[in-house]
MILODO-999567 format. One line per field, with one value per residue (C-alpha): residue in one letter; x, y negated, z negated. Coordinates in nm, 4 decimals. Each point is the difference from the previous one (the first is absolute). Layout:
<sites>
resn a/... $
x X/... $
y Y/... $
z Z/... $
</sites>
This chain:
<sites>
resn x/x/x/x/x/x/x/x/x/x/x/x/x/x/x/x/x/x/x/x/x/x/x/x/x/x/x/x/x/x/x/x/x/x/x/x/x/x/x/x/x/x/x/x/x/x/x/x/x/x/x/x/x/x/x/x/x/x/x/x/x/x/x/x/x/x/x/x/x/x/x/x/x/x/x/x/x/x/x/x/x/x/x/x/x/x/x/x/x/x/x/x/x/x/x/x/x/x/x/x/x/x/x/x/x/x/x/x/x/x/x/x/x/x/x/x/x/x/x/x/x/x/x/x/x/x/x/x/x/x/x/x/x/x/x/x/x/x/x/x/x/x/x/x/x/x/x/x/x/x/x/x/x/x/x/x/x/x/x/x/x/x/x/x/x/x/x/x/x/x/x/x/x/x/x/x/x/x/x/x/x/x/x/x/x/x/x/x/x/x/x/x/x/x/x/x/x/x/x/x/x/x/x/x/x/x/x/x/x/x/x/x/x/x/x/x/x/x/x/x/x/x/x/x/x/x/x/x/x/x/x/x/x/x/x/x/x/x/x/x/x/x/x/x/x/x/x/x/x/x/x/x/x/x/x/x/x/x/x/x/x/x/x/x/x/x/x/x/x/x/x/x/x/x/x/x/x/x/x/x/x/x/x/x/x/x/x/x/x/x/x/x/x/x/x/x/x/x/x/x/x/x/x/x/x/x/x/x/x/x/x/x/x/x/x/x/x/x/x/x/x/x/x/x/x/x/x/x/x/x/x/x/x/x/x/x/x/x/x/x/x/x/x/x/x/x/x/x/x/x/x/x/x/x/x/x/x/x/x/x/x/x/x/x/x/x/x/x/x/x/x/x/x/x/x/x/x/x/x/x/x/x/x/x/x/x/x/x/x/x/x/x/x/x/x/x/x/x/x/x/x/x/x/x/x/x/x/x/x/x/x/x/x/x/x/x/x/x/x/x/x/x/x/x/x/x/x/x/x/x/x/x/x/x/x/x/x/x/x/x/x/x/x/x/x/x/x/x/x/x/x/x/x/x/x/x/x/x/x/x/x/x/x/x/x/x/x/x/x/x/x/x/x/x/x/x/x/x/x/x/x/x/x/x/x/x/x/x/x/x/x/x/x/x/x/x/x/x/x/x/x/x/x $
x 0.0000/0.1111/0.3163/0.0019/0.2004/0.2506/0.0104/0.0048/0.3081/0.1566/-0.0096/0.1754/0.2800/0.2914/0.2289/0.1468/0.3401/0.0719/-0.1530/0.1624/0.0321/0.0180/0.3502/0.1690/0.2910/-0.3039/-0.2342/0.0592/-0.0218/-0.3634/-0.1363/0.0082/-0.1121/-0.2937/-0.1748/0.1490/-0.2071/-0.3772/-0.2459/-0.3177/-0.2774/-0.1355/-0.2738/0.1252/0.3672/0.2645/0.1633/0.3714/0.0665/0.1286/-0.3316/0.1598/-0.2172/0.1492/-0.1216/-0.0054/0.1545/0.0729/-0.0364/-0.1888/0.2290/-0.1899/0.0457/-0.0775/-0.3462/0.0590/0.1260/0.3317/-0.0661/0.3233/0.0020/0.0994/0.3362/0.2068/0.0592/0.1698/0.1534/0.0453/-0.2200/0.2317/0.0897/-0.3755/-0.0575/0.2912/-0.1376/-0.3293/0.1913/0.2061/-0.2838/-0.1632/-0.2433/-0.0741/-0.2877/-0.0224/-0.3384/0.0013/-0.3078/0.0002/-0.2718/-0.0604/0.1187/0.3601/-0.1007/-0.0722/0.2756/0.3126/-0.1226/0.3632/0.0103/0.0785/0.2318/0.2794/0.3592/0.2696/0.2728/0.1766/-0.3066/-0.2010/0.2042/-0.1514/-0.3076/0.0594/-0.2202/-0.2135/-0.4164/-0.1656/-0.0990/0.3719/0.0660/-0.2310/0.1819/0.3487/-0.1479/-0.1875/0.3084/0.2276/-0.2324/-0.0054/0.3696/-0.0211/-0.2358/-0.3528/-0.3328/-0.2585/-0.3606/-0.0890/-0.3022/-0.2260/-0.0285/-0.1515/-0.1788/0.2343/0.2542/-0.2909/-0.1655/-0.1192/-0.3656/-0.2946/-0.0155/0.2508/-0.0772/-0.0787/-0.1549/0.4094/0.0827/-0.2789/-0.0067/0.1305/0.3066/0.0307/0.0069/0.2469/0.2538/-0.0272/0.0718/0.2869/0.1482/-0.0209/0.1203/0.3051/0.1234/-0.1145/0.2537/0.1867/-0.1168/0.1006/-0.3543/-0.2163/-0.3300/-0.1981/-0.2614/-0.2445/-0.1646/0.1101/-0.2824/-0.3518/-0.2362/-0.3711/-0.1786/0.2177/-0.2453/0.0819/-0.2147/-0.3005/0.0128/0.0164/0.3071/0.0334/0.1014/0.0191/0.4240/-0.0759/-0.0374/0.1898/0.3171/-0.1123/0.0393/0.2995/0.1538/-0.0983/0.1426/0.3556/-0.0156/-0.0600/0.3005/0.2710/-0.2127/0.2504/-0.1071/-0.1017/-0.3334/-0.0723/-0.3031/-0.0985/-0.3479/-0.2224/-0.1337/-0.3010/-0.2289/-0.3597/0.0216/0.3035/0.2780/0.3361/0.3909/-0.0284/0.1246/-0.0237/-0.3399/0.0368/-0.3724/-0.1523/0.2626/-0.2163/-0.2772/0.1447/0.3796/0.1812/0.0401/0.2961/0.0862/0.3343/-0.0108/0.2210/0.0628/-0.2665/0.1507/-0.2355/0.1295/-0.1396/0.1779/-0.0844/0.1743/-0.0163/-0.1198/0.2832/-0.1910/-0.3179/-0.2671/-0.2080/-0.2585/0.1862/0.3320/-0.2421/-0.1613/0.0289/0.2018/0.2832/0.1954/-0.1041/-0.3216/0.2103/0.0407/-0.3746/-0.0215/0.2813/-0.1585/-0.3328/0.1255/0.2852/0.1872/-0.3015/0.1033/0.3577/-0.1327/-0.2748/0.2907/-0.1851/0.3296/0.3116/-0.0362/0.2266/-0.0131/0.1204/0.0437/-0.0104/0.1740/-0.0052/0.2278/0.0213/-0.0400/-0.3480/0.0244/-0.3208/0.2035/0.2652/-0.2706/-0.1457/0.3473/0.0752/-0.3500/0.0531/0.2740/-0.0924/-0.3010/0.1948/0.2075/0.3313/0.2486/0.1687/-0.3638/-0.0800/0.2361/-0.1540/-0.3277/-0.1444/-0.1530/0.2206/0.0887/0.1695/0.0635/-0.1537/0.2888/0.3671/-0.0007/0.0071/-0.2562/-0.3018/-0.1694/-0.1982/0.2071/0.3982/0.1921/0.2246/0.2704/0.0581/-0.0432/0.4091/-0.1032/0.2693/-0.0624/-0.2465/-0.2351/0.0966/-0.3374/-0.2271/0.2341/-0.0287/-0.3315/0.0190/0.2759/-0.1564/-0.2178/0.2859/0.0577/0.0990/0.3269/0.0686/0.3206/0.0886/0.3393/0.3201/-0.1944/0.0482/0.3745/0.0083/0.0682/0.3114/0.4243/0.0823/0.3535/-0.0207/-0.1018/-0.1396/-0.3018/0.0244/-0.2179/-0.0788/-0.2356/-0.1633/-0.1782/-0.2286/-0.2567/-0.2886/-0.2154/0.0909/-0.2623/0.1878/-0.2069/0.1012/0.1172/-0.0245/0.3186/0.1147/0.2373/0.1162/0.1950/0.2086/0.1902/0.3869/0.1239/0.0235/-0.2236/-0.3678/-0.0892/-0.2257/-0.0653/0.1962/0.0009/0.0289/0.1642/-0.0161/0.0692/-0.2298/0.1635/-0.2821/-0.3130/-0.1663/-0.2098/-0.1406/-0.3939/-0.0780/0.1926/-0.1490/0.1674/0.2474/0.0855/0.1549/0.1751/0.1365/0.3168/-0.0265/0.1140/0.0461/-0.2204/0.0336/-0.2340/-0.0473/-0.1865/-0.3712/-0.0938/-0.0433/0.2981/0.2795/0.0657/0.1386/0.1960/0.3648/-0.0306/-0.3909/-0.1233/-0.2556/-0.1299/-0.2111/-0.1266/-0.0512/-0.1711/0.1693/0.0261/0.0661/0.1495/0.3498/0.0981/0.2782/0.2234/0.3840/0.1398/-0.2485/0.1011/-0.1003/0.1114/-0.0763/-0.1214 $
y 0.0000/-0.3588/0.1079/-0.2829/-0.2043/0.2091/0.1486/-0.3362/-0.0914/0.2591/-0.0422/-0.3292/0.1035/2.9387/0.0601/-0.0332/0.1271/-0.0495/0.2452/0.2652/-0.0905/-0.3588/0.0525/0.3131/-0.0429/0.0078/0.2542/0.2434/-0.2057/-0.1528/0.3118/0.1264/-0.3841/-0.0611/-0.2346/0.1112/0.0773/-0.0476/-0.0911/0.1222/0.0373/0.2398/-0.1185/-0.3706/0.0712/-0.0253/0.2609/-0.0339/0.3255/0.1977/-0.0560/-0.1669/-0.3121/-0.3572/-0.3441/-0.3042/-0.2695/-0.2871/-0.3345/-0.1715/-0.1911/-0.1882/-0.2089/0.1825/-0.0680/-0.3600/-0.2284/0.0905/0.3597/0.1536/-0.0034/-0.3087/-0.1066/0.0924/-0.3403/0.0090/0.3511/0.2975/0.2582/0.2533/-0.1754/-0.0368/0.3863/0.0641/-0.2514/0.2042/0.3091/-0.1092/-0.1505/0.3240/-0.0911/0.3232/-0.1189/-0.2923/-0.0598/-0.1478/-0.2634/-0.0266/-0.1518/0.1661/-0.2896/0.1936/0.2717/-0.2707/0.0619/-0.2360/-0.1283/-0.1557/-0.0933/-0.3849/-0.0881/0.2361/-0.1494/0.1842/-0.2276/0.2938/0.1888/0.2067/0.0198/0.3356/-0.1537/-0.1988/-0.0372/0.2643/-0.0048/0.0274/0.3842/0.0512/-0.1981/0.2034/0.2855/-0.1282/-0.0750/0.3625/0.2009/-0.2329/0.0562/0.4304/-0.0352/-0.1887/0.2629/-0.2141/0.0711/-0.2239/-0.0291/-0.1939/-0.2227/-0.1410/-0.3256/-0.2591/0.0626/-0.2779/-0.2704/-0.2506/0.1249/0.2844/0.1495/0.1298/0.3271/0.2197/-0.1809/-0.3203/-0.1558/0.0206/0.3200/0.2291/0.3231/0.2108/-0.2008/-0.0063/0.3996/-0.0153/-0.1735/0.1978/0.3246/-0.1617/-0.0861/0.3843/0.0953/-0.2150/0.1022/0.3780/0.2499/-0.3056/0.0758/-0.3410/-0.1400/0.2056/-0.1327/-0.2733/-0.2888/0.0146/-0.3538/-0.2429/-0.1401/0.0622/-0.1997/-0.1908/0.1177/0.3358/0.2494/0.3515/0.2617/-0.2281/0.2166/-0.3318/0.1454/-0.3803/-0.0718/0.3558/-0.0379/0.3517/0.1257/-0.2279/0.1431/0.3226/-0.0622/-0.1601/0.2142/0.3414/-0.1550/-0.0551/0.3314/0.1366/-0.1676/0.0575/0.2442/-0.0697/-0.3307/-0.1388/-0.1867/-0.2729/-0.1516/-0.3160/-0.0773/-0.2682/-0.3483/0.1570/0.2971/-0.0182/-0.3700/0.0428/-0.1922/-0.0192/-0.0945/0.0504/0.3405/0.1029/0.1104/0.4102/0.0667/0.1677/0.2547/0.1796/0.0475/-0.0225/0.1348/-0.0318/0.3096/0.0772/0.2793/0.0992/0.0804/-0.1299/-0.3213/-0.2563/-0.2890/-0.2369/-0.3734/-0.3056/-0.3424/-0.1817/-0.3671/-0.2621/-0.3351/-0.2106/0.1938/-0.0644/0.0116/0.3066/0.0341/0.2524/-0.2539/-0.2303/0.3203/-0.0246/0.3003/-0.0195/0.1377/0.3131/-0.0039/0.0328/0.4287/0.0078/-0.2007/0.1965/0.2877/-0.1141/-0.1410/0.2941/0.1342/0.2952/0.1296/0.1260/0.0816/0.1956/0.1534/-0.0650/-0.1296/-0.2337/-0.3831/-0.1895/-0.4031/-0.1245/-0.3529/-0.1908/-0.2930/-0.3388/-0.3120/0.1233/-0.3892/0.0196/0.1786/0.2130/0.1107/0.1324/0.2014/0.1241/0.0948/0.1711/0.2019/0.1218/0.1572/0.1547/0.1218/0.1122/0.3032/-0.0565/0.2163/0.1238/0.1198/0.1602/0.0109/0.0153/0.1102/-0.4182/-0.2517/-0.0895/-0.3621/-0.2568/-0.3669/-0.3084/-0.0896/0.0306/-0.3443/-0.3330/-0.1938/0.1561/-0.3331/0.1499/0.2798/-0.0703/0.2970/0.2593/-0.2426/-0.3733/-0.2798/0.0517/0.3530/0.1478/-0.0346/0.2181/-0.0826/0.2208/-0.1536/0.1887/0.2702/0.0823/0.0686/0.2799/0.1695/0.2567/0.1166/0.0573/0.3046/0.2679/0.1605/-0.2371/0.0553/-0.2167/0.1700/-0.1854/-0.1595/-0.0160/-0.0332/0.3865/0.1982/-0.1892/0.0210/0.3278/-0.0636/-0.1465/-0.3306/-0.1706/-0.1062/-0.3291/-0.2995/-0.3683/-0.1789/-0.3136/-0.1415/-0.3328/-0.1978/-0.0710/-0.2016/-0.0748/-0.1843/-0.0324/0.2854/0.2899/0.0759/0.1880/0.1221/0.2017/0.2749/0.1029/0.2552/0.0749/0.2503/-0.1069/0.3471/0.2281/0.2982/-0.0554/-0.0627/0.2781/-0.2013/-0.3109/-0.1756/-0.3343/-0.1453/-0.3926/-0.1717/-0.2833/-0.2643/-0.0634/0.2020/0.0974/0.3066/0.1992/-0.0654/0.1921/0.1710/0.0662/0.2922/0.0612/0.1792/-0.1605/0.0541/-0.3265/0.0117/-0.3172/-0.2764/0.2315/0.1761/0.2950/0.0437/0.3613/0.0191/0.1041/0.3000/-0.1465/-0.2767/0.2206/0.1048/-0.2772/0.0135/-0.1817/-0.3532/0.0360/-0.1709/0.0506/-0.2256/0.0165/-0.2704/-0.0754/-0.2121/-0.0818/-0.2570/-0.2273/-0.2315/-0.0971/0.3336/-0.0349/0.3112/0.0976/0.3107/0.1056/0.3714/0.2197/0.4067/0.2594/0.2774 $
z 0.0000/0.0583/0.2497/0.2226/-0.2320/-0.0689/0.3935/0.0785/-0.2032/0.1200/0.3577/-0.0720/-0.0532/-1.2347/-0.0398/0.3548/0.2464/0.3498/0.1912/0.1865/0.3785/-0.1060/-0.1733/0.0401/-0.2469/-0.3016/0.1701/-0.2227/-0.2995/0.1713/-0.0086/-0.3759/-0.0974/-0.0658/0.2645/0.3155/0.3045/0.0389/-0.2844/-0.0599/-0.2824/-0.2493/-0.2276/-0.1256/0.0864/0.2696/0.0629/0.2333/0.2676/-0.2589/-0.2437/-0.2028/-0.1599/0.0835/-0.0377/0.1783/-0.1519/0.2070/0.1386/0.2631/0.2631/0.2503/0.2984/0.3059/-0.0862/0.0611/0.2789/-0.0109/0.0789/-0.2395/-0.3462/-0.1830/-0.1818/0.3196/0.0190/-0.2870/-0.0045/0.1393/0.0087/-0.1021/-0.3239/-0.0818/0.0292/-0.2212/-0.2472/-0.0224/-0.0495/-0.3154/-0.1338/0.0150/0.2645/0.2390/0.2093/0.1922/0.1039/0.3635/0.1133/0.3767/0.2218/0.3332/0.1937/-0.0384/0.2427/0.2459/0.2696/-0.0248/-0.3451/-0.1652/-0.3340/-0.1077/-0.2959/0.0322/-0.1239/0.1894/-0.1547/-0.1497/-0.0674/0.2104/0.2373/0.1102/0.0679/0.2529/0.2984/-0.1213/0.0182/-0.3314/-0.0022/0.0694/-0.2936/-0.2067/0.1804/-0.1620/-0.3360/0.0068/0.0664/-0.2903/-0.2688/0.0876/-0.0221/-0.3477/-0.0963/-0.0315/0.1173/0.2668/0.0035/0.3230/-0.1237/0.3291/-0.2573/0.2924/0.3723/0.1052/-0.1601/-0.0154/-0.3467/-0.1942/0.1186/-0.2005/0.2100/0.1776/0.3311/0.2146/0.3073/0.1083/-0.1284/0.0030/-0.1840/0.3031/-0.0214/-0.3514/0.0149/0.3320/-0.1764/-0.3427/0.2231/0.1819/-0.3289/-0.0984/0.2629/0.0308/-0.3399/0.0161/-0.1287/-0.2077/-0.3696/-0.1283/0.1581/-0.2207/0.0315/0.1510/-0.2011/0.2995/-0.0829/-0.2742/-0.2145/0.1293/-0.1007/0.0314/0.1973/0.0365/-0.1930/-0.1113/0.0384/0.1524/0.3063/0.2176/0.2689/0.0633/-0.4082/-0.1713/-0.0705/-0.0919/0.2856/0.2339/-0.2458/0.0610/0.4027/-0.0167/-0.2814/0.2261/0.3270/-0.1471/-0.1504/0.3521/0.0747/-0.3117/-0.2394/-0.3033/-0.0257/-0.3461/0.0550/-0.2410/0.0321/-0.1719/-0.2288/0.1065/-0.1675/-0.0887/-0.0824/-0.0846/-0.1889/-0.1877/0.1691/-0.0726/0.1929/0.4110/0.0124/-0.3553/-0.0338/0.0420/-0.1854/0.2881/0.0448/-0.2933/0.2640/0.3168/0.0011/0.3164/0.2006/0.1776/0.3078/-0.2075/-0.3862/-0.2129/0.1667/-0.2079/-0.2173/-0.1178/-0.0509/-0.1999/-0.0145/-0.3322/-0.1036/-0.3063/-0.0169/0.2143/0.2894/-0.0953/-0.3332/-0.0715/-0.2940/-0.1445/-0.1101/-0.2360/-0.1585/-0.3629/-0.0453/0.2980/0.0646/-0.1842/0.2294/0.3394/-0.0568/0.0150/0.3326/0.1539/-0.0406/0.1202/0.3361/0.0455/-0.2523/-0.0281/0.3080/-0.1766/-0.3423/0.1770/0.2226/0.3162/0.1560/-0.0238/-0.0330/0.1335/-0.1601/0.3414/-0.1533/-0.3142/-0.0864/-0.1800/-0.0610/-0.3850/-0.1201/-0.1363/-0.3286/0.1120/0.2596/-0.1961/-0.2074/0.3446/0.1061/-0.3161/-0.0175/0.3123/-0.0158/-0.2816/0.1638/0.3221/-0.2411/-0.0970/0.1359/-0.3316/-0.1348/0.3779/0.2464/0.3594/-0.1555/0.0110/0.2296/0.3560/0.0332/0.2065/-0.1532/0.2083/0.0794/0.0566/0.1855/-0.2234/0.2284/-0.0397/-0.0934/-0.3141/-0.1221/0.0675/0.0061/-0.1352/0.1333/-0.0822/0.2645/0.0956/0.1288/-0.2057/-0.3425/-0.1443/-0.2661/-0.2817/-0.2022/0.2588/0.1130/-0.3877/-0.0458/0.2662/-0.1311/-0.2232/0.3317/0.2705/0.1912/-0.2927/0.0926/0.2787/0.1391/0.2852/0.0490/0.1172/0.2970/0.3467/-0.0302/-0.0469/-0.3517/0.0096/0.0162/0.0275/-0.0486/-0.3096/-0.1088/-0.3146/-0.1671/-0.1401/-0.0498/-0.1611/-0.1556/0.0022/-0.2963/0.0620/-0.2402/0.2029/-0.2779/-0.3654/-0.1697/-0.3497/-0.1781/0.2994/0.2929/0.3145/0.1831/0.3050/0.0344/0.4120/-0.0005/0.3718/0.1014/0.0749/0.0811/0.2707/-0.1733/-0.0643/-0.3226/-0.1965/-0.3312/-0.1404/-0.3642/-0.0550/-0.3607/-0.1118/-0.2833/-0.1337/-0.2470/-0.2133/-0.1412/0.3157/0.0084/0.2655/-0.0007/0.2818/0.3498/0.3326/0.2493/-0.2343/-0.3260/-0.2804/-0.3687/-0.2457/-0.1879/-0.1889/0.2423/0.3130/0.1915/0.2587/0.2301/0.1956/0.3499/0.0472/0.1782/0.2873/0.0652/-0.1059/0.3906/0.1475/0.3388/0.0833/0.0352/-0.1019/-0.3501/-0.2482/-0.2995/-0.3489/-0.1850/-0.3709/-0.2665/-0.3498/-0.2823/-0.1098/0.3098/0.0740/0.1257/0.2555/0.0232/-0.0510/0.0910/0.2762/0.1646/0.2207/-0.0683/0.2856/-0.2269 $
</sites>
């Protein structure tokens, strides 16, 4: 619900290892990991090619869905370095919005630097971009879900088609997608229309507004095409009265579940947001946030309790300044199953968005497209990919011949308001191995304490700390970086001593 904002803004400017085929030197390594090959569904889980249960955990990286028909930041970097950003930071999805004015022939994509960056992409259309960015991210060991996000760059639509691009094309280009990207495994499934909403029905029977059953058309014609496909298919605004975000509204799945030609291939997705998109009833109940379970499960979370079949939360995101937010934020993760309590066994989600200007959200990274927000990137921490192990990276499983592991540490303030603090820790790798876990020690010079630690570990020894990487972060390839953030008081908390130990 209320998109055009943020769409508009935007325009302006697990668990996972390579797969075999796509890297031979780690085929063998692919295989026993959990995540490699094909997914597909049993009851409310994922399962990879081995049956093993996985979980999306990701981010949302638009752009091609706009009218610069690539994904944005490549202005400001290069693509490469974004992927391996995602990967440290424990990131093994990247949810992909396109429009179908890419398969247009001789579509190029605008805002490209090449200055020492990209260089590979030169002169290339945008599906060969995609094509580039597709084969990078298998190598680095991450996931895709193509999303069909707009009919054209122009704006999102209320249902899966327009006078421009009628439904036959809609379903044309959704098959030629599938097919371009058959028998590559790191394109696992496809969001066949982003956000439905008034007057898309579901279940009305109206073959002109039922998303129901225009999903199930489109969702069977790609499977005709690449039947390992995950289909996700998004809720609607409404369902009998009760509305709710575009998209999110998954009631009349109860009554009217979609019904595909190929078992196992059904993920149901909802997209739910906080009040810097827009307002909903439910924030200025009395008893928020401890209300919000209750209308999760109404609009979708049933569908995984009842084990009907995986959700997917294909986006949710928020600027974090309005304190409600932060309670939103919080609850919801919470709600979504931490992956200490339940490993894969939880709700599917990608963040809205890695990008910094999505008008009414931000991003995962700051407006310099390098620096990551540690605030936000903290509250997801406890639901990343359990087990993730992103490997040394596309760089191979590194020196044969010897080498070391070393690395260093950077330690900033980003606010000090006198009471506390908030800091930054980037760790980068300045060997020539890949690193498979790293410490990092400092010394404060007053009485600082640790209040609280986000995608890291941490013990106090008096003045000086050592901190131990998460789960997820430890992996990080040569030349690659990864960071964790912290709060403590009182203020004044510049460090001595800061070091980085390969462990």
């Amino acid at each position: 619900m209320f998109r055009t904002l943020r769409r508009a803004l935007c325009v302006a400017a697990a668990l996972l290892l390579p797969l075999a085929g796509v890297q031979s030197a780690r085929a063998d390594a692919a295989d026993e990991a959990a995540g490699a090959g094909y997914w597909h569904t049993s009851g409310r889980q994922i399962l990879d090619a081995a049956g093993q249960p996985v979980r999306i955990a990701g981010v949302n990286w638009f752009g091609f869905e706009t009218a610069n028909h690539v994904v944005h930041g490549l202005w400001a970097r290069d693509y490469k370095s974004m992927i391996d950003q995602m990967r440290s930071l424990g990131y093994n999805t990247i949810r992909m919005p396109y429009s179908d004015d890419i398969l247009k022939p001789g579509t190029l994509p605008d805002s490209i630097s090449h200055d020492g960056k990209n260089t590979d992409l030169r002169g290339l259309t945008s599906l060969q971009v995609l094509d580039r960015i597709v084969a990078y991210a298998g190598q680095s060991g991450l996931k895709i879900v193509l999303d069909r996000h707009r009919p054209d760059a122009a704006g999102q639509s209320a249902l899966w088609y327009t006078a421009s691009v009628p439904e036959s094309t809609w379903i044309t280009n959704l098959k030629a997608l599938a097919a371009r990207y058959k028998g590559n495994s790191t394109v696992v499934g496809i969001d066949l229309h982003n956000e439905p909403h008034d007057p898309a029905c579901w279940g009305c029977g109206d073959t002109s507004r039922d998303w129901r059953l225009a999903a199930q058309r489109a969702g069977n014609a790609v499977l005709s095409v690449n039947p390992e496909l995950l289909i996700m298919v998004e809720g609607v605004q409404s369902y009998n009265g009760t509305n709710g975000w575009w998209g999110g509204n998954l009631m009349g799945v109860a009554q009217h579940p979609v019904q595909l030609d190929v078992p196992n291939r059904l993920v149901y997705s909802a997209h739910d947001y906080a009040t810097s998109v827009a307002q909903q009833s439910w924030f200025s109940d009395p008893s928020f946030p401890a209300n919000m379970p209750g209308i999760w499960d109404k609009y979708w979370g049933y569908i995984f309790k009842q084990n009907i079949a995986p959700v997917w939360l294909g986006e949710f995101g928020t600027t974090l300044q309005p304190p409600v937010d932060q309670k939103w934020l919080a609850e919801l993760v919470k709600y979504l199953r931490s992956t200490s309590a339940h490993g894969a066994d939880g709700f599917h989600w990608t963040f809205w968005s890695w990008n910094p200007n999505s008008g009414d959200t931000g991003g995962i990274l700051k407006d310099d497209w390098q620096t990551v927000d540690t605030v936000k990137d903290g509250y997801l921490a406890s639901i990343k990919a359990p087990g993730f192990d992103p490997g040394p990276g596309p760089g191979g499983p590194g020196d044969p011949g010897g080498g070391n592991a070393t690395c260093s540490a950077a330690y900033t303030v980003g606010s000090d308001w006198g009471g506390g603090f908030n800091a930054e820790v980037k760790v980068t790798n300045t060997g020539t191995l890949p690193l498979k876990s790293w410490k990092v020690t400092w010394t404060w010079s007053g009485s600082q304490k640790v209040t609280n630690m986000w995608n890291a570990s941490h013990t106090q020894n008096g003045a000086t700390v050592t901190a131990l990487n998460a789960a997820h972060n430890g992996s990080v390839a040569v030349g690659g970086s990864a960071s964790f953030g912290l709060g403590g008081a009182p203020g004044g908390a510049g460090a001595t001593g800061v070091t980085c130990t390969a462990t």
